[in-house]
PyMOL Python script that loads the backbone (N, CA, C, O; Angstrom):
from pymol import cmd

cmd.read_pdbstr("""\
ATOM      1  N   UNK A   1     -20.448  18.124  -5.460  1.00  0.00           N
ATOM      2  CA  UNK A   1     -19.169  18.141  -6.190  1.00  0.00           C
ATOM      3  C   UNK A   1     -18.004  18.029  -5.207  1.00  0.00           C
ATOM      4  O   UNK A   1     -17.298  17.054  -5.465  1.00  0.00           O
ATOM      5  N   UNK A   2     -17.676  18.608  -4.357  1.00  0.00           N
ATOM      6  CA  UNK A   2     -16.861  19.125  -3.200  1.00  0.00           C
ATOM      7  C   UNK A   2     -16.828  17.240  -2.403  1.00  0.00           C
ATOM      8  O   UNK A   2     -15.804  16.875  -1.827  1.00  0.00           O
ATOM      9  N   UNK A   3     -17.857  16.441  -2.496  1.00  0.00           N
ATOM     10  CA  UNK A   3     -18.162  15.482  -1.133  1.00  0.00           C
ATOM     11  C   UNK A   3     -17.463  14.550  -2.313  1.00  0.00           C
ATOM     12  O   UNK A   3     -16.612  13.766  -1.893  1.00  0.00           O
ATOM     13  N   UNK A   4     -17.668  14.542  -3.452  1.00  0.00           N
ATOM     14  CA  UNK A   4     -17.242  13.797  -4.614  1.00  0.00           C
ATOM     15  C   UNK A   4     -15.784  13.405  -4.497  1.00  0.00           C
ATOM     16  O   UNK A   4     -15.389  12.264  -4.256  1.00  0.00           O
ATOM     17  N   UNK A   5     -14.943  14.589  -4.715  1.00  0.00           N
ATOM     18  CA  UNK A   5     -14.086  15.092  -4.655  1.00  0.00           C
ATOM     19  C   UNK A   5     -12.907  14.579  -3.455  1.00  0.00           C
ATOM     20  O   UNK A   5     -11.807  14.064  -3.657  1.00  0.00           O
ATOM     21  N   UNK A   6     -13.588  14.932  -2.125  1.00  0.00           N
ATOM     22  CA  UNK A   6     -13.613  14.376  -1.188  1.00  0.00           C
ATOM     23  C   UNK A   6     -13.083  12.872  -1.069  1.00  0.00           C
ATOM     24  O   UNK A   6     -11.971  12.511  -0.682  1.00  0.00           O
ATOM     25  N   UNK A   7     -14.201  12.053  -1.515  1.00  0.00           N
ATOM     26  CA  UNK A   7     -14.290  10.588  -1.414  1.00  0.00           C
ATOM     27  C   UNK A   7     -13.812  10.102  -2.332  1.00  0.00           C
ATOM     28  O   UNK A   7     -13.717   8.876  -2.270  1.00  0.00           O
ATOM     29  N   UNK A   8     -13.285  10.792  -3.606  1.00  0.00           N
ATOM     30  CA  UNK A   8     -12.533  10.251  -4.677  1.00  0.00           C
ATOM     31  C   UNK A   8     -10.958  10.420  -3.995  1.00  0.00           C
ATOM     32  O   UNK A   8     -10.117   9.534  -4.150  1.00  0.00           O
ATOM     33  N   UNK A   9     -10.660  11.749  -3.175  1.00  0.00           N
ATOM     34  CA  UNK A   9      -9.414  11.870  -2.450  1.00  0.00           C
ATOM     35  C   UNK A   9      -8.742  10.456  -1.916  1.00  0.00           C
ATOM     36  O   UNK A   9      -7.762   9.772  -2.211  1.00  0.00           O
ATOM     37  N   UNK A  10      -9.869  10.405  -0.925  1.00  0.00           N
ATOM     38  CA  UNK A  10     -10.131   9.415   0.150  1.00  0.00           C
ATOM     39  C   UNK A  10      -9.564   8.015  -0.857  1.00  0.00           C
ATOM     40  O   UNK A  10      -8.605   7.299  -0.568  1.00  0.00           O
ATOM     41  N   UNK A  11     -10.046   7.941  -1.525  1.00  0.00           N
ATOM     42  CA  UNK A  11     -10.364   6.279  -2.042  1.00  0.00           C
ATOM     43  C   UNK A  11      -8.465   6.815  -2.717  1.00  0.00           C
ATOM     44  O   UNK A  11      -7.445   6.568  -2.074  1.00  0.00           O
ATOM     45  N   UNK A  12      -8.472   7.078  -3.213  1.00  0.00           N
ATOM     46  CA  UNK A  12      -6.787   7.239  -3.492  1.00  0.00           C
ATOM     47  C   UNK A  12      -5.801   7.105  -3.079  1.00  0.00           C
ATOM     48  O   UNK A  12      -4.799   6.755  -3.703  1.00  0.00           O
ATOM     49  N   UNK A  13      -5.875   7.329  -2.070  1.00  0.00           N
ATOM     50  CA  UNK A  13      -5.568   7.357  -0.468  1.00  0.00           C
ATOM     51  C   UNK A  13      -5.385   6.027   0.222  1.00  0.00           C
ATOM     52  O   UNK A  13      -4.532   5.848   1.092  1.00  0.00           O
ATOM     53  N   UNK A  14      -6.063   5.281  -0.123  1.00  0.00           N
ATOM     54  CA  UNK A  14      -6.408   3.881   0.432  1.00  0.00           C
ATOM     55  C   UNK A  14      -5.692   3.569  -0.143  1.00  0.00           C
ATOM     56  O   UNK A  14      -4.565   3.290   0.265  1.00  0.00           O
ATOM     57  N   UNK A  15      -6.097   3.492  -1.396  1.00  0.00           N
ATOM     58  CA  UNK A  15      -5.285   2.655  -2.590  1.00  0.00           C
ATOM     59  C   UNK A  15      -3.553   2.555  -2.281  1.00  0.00           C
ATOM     60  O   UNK A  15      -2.864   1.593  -1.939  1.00  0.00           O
ATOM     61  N   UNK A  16      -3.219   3.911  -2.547  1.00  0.00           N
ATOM     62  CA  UNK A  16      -1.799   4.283  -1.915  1.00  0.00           C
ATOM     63  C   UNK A  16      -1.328   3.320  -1.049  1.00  0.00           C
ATOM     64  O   UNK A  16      -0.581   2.362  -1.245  1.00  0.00           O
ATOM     65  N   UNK A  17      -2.142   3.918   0.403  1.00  0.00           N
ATOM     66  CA  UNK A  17      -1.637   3.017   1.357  1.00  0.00           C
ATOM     67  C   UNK A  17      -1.449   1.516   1.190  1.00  0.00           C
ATOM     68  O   UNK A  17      -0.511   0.802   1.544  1.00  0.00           O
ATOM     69  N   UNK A  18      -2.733   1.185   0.477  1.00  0.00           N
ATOM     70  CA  UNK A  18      -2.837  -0.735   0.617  1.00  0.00           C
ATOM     71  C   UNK A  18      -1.860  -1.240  -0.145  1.00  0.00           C
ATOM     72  O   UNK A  18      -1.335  -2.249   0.326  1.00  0.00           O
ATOM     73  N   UNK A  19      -1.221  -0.656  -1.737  1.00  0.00           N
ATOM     74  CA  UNK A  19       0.179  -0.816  -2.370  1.00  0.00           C
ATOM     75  C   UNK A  19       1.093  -0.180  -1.802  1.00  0.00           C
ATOM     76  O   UNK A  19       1.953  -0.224  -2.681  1.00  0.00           O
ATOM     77  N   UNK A  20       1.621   0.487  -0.816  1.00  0.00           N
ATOM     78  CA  UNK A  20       2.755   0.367  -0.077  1.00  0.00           C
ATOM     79  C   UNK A  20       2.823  -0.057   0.885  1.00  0.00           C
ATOM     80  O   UNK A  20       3.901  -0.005   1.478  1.00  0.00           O
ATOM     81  N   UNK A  21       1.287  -0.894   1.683  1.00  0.00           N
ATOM     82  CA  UNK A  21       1.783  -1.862   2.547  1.00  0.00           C
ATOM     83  C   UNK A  21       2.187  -3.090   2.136  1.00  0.00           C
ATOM     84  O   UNK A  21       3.012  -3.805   2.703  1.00  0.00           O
ATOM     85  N   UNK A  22       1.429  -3.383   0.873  1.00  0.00           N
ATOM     86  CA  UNK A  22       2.132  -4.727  -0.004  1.00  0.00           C
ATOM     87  C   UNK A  22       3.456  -4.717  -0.080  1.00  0.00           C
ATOM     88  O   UNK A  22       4.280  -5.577   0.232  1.00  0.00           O
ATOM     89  N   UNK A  23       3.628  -3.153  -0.738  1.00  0.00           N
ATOM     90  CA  UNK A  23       5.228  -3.743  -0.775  1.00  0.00           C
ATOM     91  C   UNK A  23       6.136  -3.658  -0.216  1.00  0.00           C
ATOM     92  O   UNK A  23       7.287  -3.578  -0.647  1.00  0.00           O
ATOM     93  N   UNK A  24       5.588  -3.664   1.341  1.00  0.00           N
ATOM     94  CA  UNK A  24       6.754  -3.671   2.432  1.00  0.00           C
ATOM     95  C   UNK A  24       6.057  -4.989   2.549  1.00  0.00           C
ATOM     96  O   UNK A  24       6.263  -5.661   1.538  1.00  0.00           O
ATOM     97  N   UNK A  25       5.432  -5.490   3.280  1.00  0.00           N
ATOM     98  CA  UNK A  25       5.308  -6.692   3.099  1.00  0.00           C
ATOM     99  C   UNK A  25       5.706  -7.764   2.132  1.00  0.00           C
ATOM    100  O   UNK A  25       5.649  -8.939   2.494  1.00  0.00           O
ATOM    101  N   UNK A  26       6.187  -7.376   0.676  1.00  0.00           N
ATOM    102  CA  UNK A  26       7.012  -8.393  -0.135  1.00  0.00           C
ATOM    103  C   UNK A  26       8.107  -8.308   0.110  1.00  0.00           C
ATOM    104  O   UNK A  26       8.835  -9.285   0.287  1.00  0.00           O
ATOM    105  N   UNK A  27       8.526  -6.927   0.186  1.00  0.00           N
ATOM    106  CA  UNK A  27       9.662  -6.299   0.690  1.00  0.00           C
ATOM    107  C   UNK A  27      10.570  -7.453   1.956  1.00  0.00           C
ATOM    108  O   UNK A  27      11.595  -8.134   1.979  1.00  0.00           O
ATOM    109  N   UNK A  28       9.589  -7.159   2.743  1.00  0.00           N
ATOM    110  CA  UNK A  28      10.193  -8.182   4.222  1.00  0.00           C
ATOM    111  C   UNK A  28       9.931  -9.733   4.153  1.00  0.00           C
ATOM    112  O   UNK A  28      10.272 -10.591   4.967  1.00  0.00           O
ATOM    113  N   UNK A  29       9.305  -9.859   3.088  1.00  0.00           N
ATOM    114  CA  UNK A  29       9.445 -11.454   3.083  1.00  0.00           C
ATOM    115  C   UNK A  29      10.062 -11.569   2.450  1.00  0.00           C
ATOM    116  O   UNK A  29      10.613 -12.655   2.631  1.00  0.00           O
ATOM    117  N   UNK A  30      10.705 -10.710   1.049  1.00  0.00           N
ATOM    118  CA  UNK A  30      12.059 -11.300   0.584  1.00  0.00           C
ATOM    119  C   UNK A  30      13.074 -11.588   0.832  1.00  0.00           C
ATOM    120  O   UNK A  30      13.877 -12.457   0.493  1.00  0.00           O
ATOM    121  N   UNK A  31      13.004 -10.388   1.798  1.00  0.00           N
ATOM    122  CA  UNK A  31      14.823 -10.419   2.904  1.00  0.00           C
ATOM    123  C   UNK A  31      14.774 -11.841   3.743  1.00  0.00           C
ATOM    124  O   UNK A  31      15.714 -12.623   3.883  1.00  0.00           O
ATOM    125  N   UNK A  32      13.499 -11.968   4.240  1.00  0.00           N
ATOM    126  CA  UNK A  32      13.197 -13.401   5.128  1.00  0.00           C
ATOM    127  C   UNK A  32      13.920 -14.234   4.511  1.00  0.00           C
ATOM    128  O   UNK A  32      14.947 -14.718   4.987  1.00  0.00           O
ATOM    129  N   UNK A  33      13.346 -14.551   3.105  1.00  0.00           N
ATOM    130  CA  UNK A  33      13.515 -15.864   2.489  1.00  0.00           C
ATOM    131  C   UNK A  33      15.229 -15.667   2.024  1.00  0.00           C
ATOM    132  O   UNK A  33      15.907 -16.694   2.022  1.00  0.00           O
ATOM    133  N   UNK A  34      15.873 -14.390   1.650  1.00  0.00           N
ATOM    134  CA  UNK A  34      16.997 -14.098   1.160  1.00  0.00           C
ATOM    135  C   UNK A  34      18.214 -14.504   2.385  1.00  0.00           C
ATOM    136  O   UNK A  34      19.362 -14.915   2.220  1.00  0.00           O
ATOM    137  N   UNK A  35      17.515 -14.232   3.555  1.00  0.00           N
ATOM    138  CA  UNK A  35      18.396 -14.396   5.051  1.00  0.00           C
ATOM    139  C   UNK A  35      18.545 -16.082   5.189  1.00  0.00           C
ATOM    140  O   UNK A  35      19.517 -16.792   5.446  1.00  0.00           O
ATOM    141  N   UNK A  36      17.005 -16.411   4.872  1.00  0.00           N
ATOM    142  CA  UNK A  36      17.425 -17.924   5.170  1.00  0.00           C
ATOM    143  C   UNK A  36      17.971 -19.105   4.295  1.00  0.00           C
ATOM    144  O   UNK A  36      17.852 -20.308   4.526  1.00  0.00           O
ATOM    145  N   UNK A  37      18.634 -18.460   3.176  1.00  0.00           N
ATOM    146  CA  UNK A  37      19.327 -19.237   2.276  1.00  0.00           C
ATOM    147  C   UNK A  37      20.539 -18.741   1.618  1.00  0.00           C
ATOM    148  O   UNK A  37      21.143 -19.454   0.817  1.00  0.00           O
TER     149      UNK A  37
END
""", "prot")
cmd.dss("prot")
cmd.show_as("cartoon", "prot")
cmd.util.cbc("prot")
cmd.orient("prot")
């Protein structure tokens, strides 16, 4: 239950991270494209 728990943390976690690296990454390519026009 506890290791479950754990790795369900974990995987949440990821998730988190991998949608707020997206959206700095859209983030900074918008300004890109916004700077160069």
């Amino acid at each position: 239950m506890k290791l479950k728990s754990t790795t369900y943390s974990t995987f949440l976690t990821l998730v988190l991270l991998l949608w707020f690296h997206k959206a700095i990454v859209n983030g900074y390519f918008m300004d890109m494209t916004q700077h160069h026009t």
